[in-house]
DRENLUMKOL-288233 format. One record per residue (C-alpha): x, y, z; residue number from 1; residue in three letters. Coordinates in steps of 0.02 Angstrom, whole numbers, plus 50000, padded with zeros to 5 digits. Example, Ala and Ser with C-alpha at 12.3 -4.5 7.8 and 13.67 -1.06 7.14 Angstrom:
DRENLUMKOL-288233
px->50615, py->49775, pz->50390, num->1, residuo->ALA
px->50684, py->49947, pz->50357, num->2, residuo->SER
end
This chain:
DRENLUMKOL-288233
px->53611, py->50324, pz->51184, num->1, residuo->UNK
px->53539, py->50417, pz->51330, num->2, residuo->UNK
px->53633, py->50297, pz->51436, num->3, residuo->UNK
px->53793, py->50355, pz->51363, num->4, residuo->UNK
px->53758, py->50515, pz->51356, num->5, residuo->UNK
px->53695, py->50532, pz->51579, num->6, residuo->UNK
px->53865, py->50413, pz->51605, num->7, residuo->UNK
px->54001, py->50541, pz->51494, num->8, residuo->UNK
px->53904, py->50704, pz->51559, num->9, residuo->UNK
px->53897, py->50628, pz->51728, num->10, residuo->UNK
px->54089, py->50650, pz->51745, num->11, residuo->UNK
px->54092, py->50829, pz->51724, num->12, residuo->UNK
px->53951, py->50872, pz->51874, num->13, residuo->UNK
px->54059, py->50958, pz->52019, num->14, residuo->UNK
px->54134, py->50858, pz->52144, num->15, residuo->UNK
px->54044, py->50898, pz->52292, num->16, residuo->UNK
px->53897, py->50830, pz->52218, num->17, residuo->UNK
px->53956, py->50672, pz->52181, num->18, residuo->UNK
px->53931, py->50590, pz->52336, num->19, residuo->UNK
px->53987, py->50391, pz->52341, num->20, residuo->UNK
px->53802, py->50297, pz->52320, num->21, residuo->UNK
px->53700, py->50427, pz->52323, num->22, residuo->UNK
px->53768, py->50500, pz->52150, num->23, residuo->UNK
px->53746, py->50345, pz->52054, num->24, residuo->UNK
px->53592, py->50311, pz->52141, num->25, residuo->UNK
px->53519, py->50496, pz->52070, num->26, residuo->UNK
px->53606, py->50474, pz->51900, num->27, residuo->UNK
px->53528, py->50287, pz->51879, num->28, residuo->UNK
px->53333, py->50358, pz->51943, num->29, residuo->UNK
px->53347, py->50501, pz->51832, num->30, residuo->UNK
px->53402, py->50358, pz->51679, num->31, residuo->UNK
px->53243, py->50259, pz->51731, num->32, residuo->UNK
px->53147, py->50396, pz->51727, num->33, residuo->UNK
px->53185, py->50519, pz->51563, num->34, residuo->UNK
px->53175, py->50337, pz->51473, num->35, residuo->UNK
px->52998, py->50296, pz->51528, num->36, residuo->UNK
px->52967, py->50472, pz->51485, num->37, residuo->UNK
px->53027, py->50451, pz->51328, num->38, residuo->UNK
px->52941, py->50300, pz->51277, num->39, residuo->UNK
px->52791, py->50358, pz->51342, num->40, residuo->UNK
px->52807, py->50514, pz->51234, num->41, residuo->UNK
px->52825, py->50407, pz->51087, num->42, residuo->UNK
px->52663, py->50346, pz->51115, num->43, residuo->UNK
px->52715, py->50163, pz->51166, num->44, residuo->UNK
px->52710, py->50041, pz->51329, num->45, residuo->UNK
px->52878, py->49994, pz->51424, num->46, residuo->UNK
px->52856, py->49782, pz->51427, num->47, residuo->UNK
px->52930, py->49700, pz->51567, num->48, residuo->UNK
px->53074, py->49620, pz->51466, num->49, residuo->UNK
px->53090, py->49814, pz->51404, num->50, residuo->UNK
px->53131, py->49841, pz->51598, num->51, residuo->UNK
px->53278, py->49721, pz->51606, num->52, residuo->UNK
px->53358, py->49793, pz->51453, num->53, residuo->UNK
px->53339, py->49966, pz->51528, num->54, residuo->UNK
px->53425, py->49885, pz->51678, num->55, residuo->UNK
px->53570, py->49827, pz->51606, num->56, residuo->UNK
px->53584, py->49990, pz->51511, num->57, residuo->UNK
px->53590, py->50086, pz->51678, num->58, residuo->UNK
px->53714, py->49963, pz->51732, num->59, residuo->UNK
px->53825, py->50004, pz->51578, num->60, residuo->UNK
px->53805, py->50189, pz->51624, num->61, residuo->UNK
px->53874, py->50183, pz->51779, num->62, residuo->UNK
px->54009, py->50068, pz->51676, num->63, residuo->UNK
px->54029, py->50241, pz->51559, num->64, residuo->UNK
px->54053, py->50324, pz->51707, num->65, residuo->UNK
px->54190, py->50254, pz->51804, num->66, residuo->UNK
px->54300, py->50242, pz->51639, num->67, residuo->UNK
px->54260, py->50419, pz->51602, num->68, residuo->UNK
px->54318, py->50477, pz->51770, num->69, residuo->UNK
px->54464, py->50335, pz->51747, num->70, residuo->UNK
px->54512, py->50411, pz->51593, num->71, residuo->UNK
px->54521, py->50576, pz->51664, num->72, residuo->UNK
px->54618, py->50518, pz->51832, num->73, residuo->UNK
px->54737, py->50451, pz->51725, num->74, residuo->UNK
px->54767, py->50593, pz->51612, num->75, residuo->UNK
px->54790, py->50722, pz->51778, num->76, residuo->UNK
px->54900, py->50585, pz->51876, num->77, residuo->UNK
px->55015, py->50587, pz->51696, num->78, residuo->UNK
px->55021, py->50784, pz->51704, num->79, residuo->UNK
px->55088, py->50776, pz->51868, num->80, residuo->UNK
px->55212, py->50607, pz->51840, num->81, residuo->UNK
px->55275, py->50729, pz->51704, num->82, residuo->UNK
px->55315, py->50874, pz->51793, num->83, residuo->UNK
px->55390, py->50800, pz->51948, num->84, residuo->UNK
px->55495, py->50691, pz->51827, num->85, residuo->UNK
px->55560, py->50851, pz->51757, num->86, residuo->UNK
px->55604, py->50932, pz->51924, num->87, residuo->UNK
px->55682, py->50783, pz->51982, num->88, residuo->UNK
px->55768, py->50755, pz->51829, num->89, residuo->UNK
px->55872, py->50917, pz->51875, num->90, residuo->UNK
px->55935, py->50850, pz->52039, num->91, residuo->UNK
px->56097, py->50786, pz->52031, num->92, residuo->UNK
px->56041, py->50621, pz->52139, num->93, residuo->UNK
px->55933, py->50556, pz->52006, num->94, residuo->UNK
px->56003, py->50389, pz->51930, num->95, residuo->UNK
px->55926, py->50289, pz->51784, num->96, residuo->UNK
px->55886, py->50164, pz->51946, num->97, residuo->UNK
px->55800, py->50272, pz->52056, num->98, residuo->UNK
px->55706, py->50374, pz->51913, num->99, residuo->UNK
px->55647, py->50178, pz->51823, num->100, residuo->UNK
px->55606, py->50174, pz->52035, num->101, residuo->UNK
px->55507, py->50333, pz->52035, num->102, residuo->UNK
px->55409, py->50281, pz->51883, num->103, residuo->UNK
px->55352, py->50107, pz->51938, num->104, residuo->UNK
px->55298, py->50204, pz->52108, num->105, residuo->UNK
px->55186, py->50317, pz->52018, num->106, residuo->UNK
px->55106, py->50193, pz->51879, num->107, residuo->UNK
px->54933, py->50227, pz->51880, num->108, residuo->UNK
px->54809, py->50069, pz->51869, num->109, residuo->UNK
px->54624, py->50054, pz->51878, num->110, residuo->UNK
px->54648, py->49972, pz->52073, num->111, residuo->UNK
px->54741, py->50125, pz->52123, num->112, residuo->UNK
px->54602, py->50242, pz->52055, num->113, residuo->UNK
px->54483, py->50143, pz->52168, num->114, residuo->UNK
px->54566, py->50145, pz->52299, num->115, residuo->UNK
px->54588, py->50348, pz->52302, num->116, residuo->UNK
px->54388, py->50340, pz->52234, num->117, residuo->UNK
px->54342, py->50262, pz->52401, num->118, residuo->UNK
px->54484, py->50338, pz->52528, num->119, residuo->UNK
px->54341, py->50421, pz->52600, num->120, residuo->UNK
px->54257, py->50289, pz->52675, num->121, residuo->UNK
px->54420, py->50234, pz->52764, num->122, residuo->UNK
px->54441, py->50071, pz->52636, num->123, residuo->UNK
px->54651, py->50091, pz->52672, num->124, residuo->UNK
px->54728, py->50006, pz->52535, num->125, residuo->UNK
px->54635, py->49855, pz->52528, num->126, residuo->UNK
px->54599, py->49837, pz->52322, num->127, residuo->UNK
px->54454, py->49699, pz->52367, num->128, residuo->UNK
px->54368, py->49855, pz->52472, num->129, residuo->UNK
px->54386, py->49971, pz->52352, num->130, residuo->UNK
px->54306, py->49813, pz->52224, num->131, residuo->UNK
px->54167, py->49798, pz->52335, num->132, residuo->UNK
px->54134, py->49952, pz->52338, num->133, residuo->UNK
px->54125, py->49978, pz->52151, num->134, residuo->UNK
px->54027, py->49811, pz->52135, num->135, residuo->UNK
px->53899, py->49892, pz->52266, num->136, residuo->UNK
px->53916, py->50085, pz->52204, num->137, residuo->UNK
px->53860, py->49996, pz->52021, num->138, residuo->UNK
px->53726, py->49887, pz->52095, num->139, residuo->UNK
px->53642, py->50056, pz->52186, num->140, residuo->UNK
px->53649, py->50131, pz->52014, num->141, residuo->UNK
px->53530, py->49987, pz->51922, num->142, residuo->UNK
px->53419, py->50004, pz->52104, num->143, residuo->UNK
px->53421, py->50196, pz->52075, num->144, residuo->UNK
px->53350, py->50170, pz->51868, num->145, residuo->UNK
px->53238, py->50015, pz->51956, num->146, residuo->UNK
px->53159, py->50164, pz->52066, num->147, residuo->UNK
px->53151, py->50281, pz->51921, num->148, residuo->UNK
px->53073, py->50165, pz->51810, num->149, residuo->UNK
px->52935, py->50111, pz->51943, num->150, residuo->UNK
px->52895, py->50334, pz->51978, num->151, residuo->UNK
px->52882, py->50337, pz->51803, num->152, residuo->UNK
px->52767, py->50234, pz->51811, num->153, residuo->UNK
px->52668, py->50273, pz->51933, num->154, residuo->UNK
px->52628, py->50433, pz->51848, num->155, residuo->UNK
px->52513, py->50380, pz->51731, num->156, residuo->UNK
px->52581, py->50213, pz->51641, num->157, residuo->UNK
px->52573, py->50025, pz->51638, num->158, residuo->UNK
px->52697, py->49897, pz->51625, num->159, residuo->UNK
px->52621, py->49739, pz->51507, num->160, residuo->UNK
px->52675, py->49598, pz->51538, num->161, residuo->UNK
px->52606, py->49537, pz->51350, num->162, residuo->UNK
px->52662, py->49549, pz->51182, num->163, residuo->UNK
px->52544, py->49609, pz->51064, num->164, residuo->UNK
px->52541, py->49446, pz->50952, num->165, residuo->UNK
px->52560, py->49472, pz->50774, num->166, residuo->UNK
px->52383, py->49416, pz->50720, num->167, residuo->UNK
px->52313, py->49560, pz->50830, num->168, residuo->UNK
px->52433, py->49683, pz->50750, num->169, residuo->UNK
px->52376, py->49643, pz->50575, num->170, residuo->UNK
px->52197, py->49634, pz->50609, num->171, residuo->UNK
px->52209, py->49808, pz->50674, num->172, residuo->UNK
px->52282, py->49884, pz->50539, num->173, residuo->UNK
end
């Protein structure tokens, strides 16, 4: 839940601080590190196989993420389709052929949204860049919780390796 909650909020933090990398590396520490937190708070140990999990939950954030700010690319890009369809609807130029034209110009796909993600870093239009990049900005993401999870635990807990069998559970209660 936390996941989902860091990758949806994630979308509205300003702009300027979402710097490519270093944003999802930041959003995936602070994951690792509010969930050892919490778990510690709770009063129980974070297992090793508990670390993978929390992995491939920071992984799914940064999932959250990029369809959240999808999502909202898309719905901004249709705003504007709409309103530069009206204006050019007025033009006496505009035929059924070049409008059906216009709109197959200005369909907006996930590739697209990557590549105008990444037109920073001088990608061109090269949709197997702007992959990479996503493939890598994800990967930095699960490093970033990785890092997170190991501070956490540096401040004062332990990662077991064991599960408490069941025999010692009943015998201690």
């Amino acid at each position: 839940m936390l996941a989902g909650l860091l990758g949806i909020g994630s979308v509205w933090v300003p702009a300027f601080a979402r710097k490519i990398g270093l944003f999802a590396i930041a959003l995936g520490g602070l994951y690792g590190y509010l969930t050892v937190q919490m778990t510690k708070a709770l009063g129980m140990q974070v297992l090793r196989f508990h670390v993978l999990v929390i992995l491939l939950f920071a992984l799914g954030m940064q999932g959250i993420r990029f369809a959240e700010s999808y999502q909202s690319y898309r719905i901004v890009r249709k705003n504007h389709e709409e309103a530069l369809e009206a204006r050019l609807a007025e033009l006496p130029i505009m035929t059924p052929e070049l409008s059906a034209e216009l709109k197959e110009e200005l369909e907006v796909n996930f590739s697209l949204y990557l590549i105008e993600h990444y037109a920073a870093l001088g990608i061109g239009k090269s949709e197997t860049l702007a992959m990479t990049c996503l493939v890598l900005e994800l990967l930095l993401g699960t490093g970033g919780a990785c890092a997170g999870l190991l501070l956490a635990q540096r401040s004062g807990g332990r990662t077991s390796s064991r599960i408490p069998s069941a025999a010692a559970s009943e015998s201690g209660g």
